[in-house]
Each structure stands twice: as C-alpha cells, then as structure tokens.
C-alpha positions as CSV (number, residue, x, y, z in Angstrom):
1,X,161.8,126.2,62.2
2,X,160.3,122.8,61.3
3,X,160.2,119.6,63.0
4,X,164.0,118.8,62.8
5,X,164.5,122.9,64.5
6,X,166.1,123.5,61.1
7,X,164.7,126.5,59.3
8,X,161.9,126.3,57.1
9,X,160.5,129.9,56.4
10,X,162.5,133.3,57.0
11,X,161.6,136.9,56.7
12,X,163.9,139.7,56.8
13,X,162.9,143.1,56.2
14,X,166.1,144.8,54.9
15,X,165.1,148.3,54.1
16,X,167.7,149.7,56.7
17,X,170.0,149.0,54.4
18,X,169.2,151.6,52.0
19,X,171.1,153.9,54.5
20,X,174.0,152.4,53.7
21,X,175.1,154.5,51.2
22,X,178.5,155.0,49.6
23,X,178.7,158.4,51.5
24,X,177.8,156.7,55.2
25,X,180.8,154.2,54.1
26,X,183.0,157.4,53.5
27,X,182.3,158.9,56.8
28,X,182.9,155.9,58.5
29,X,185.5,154.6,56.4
30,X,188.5,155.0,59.4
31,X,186.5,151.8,61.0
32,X,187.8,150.1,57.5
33,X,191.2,151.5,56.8
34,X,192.0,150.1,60.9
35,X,190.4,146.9,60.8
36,X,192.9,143.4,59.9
37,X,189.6,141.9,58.5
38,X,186.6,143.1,57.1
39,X,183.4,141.0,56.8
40,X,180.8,141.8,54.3
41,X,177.8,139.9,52.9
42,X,175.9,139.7,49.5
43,X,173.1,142.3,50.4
44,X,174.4,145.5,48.8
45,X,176.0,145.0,45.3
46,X,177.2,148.3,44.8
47,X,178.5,148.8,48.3
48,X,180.6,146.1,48.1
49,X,182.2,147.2,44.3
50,X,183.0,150.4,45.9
51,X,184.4,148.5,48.8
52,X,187.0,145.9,47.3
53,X,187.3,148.8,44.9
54,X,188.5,150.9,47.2
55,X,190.3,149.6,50.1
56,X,193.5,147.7,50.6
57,X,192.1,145.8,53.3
58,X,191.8,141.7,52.9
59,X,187.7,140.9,53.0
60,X,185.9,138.1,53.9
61,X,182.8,137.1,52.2
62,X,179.8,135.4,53.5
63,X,177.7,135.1,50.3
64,X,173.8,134.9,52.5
65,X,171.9,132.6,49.5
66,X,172.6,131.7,46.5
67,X,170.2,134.4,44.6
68,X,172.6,137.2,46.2
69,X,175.5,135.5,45.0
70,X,174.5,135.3,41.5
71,X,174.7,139.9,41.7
72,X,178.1,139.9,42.9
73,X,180.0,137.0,41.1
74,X,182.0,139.6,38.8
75,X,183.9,140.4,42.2
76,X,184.6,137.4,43.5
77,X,188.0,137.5,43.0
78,X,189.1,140.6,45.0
79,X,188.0,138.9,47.8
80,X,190.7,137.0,50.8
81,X,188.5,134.8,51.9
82,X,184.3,133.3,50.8
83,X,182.3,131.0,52.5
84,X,179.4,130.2,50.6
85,X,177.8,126.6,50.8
86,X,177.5,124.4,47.9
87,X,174.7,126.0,45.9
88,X,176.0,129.3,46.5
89,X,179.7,128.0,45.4
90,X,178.0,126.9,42.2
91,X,176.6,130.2,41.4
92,X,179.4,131.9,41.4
93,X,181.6,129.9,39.9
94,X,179.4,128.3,37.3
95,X,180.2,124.3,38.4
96,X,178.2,121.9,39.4
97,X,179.3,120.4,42.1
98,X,178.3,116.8,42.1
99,X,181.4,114.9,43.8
100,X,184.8,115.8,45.4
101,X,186.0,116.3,41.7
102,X,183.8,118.9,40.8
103,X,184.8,120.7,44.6
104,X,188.0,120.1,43.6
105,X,187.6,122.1,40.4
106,X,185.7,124.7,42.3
107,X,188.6,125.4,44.5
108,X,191.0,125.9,41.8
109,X,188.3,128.4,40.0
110,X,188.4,131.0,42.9
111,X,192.3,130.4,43.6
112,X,192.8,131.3,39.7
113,X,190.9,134.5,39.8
114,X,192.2,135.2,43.7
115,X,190.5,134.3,46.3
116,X,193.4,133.6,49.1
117,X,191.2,130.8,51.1
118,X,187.7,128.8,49.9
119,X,185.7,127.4,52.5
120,X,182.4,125.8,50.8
121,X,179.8,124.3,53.9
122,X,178.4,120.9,52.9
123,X,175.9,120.2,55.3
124,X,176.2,117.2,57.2
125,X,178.8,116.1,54.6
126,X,181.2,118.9,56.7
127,X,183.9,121.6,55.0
128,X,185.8,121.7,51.6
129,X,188.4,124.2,52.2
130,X,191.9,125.2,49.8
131,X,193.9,127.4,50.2
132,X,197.8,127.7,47.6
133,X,199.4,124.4,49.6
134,X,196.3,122.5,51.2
135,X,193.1,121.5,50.3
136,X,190.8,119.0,51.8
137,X,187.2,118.3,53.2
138,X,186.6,117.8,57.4
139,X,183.5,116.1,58.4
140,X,182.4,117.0,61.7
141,X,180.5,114.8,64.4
142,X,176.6,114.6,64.1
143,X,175.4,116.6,66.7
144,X,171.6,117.7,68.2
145,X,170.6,121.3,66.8
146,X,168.2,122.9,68.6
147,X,167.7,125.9,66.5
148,X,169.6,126.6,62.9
149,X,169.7,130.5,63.5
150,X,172.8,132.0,63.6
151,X,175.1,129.0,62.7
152,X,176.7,130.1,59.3
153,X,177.4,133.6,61.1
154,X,179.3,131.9,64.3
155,X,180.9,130.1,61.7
156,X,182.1,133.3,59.6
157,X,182.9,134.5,63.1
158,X,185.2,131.7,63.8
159,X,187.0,131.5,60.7
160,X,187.6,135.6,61.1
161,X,188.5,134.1,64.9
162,X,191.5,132.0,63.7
163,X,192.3,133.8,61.1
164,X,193.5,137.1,63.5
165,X,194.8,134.4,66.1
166,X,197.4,133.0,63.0
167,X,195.8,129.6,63.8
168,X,196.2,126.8,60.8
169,X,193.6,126.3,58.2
170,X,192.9,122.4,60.0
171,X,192.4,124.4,63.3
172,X,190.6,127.4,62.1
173,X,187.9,125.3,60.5
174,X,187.5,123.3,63.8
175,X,187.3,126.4,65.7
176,X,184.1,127.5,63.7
177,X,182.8,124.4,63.6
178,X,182.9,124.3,67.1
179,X,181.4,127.9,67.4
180,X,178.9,126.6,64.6
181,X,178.0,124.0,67.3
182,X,177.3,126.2,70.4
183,X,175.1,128.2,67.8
184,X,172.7,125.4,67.3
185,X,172.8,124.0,70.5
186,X,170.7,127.1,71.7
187,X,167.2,128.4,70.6
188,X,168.9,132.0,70.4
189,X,170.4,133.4,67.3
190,X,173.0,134.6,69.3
191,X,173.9,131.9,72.0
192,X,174.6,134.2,75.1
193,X,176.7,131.0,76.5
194,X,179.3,131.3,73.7
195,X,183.3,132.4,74.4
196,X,186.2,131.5,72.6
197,X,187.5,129.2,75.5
198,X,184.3,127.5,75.2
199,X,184.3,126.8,71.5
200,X,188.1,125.5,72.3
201,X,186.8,123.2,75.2
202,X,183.8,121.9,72.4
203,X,186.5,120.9,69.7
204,X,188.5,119.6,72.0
205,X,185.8,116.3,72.8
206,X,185.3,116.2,68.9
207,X,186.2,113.9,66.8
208,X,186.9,115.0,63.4
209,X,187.3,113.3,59.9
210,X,189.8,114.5,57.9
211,X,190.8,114.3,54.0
212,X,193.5,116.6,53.3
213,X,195.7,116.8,50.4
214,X,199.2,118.9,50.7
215,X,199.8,120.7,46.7
C-alpha cells in the first residue's frame, strides 16, 4: 500500500487454479445447479465459457483488471450481472468513457447484448448502474480508507447481498457501498467486524448523491 493505504504493488500467485478444471466443475457441479447466484471472476477463460455455456443459472461477474477482461469479452453477454470499473468497462465494450455520455452508451452496449444489470465503479466519482427501467450514477461520501484490500470483493458481496434479499437497485448499491466502506476502514482484507446489520447501520448515517434517470 502506499502513502494514501491505497494499493500500489500486488502479487498473486494463481497456480491453484490450474486445478480447476472443467472435470473438478463437473464433480462439483450440484454446488451450481442449487445456488440463486453464482459469482465468478476473469481468471479462467475457459472455465467460465463452459460455465455460462452450460448452466441456467444467472452469474455475476466481477471482471479482476482490465487485462483479464480483454480474454473473456466474447461472453459478456450471457452474463446477469458485471461489475467492472471504468477501464475494465472500456475493454469490454470497446468505448471510451470520457463523460456520463459515453457511460451512458456503455450501459446501453451490455443491455443490447444482455447483461440484466451494469454496475461500472468510478472511483471517488461513485457508481454508474442500468438496468431495462433505471439508470443513474450515486456518489458516495468521502470517507478514510485504511487499507484498499478487499473493497471491490465486499462490494461484489453486497450487490449478490441485495440482490437475494429482492432489495431495489438504489438500495442494493448503497448496501455494497456500505460493505465497500467497512472493507477499507480495516487493515484486513477481510474486515472480521463486518455483518449485514452493520453495513445497514453504516448506510444509514450516509449521505448519498444521486442522479437517476427512470427509461
């Protein structure tokens, strides 16, 4: 982490992976075919071909970095929901996004090919998210980050979070927001302090900015 305790360097050593092979999926596949959600990232190409390929079961996607992106934008569209952030939302649509315009135009690229939700993390400059009746950007309060590890997966987390508790689009980006929040505010990855009625009491002493516009 640098000075600001945002990251600066990271190293992952990802050769676990390799076990996951299309036959470990297979014999673990009844975790799948029972799950409301599934959540998968950009590390495994293939996998996730013979994943969307395979199963009628809505995924989310949490693209990891722009350079993983770029190997799985043919699939884009059998996904429910992405959250990549701006560069990676570039990538795989192939628009630069240089105002609310361009976001706009974004939005309407992964609804055409069907993606059933677009959430695209700005930075400080908040959320764009669309959906088939809403679209809009919410900006939430600065707040002190202690460490950056671990915020875009509470996010994912809390999306999935409202998503299986039916709450609306508004609140379901709030809620990871807020979960995004008790991420940072702790040196862990993981911040052992976080619960879903803590995350509600969080959001609850926010104050939001919102820009939505009803299609």
């Amino acid at each position: 982490l640098d000075e600001k305790r945002d990251m600066n360097v990271a190293i992952s050593y990802m050769d676990i992976l390799k076990n996951m092979n299309i036959d470990y999926i297979k014999k673990n596949d009844y975790i799948i075919k029972n799950s409301k959600f599934c959540i998968v990232d950009a590390n495994l190409p293939e996998i996730l071909e013979y994943l969307v390929m395979t199963y009628n079961v809505p995924f989310i996607l949490d693209t990891v970095s722009a350079s993983k992106a770029k190997k799985i934008k043919n699939l884009v569209g059998y996904f429910h929901t992405i959250k990549p952030n701006k560069m990676e939302a570039e990538v795989l649509s192939g628009i630069a996004i240089k105002n609310e315009d361009d976001l706009k135009k974004v939005g309407r690229y992964f609804m055409k090919i069907g993606v059933k939700n677009v959430f695209i993390t700005l930075g400080a400059d908040g959320v764009y998210y669309k959906t088939s009746n809403i679209e809009g950007i919410i900006v939430p309060p600065t707040m002190k980050m202690v460490g950056a590890t671990g915020a875009g997966d509470a996010f994912v987390a809390g999306l999935t979070y409202g998503l299986l508790h039916g709450k609306d689009i508004e609140e379901e980006i709030k809620f990871a927001i807020g979960a995004s929040i008790i991420a940072i505010s702790s040196e862990e990855t993981i911040n052992p302090k976080i619960t879903s009625k803590l995350v509600e009491k969080i959001i609850k002493d926010l104050e939001f900015k919102n820009k939505k516009i009803i299609l």
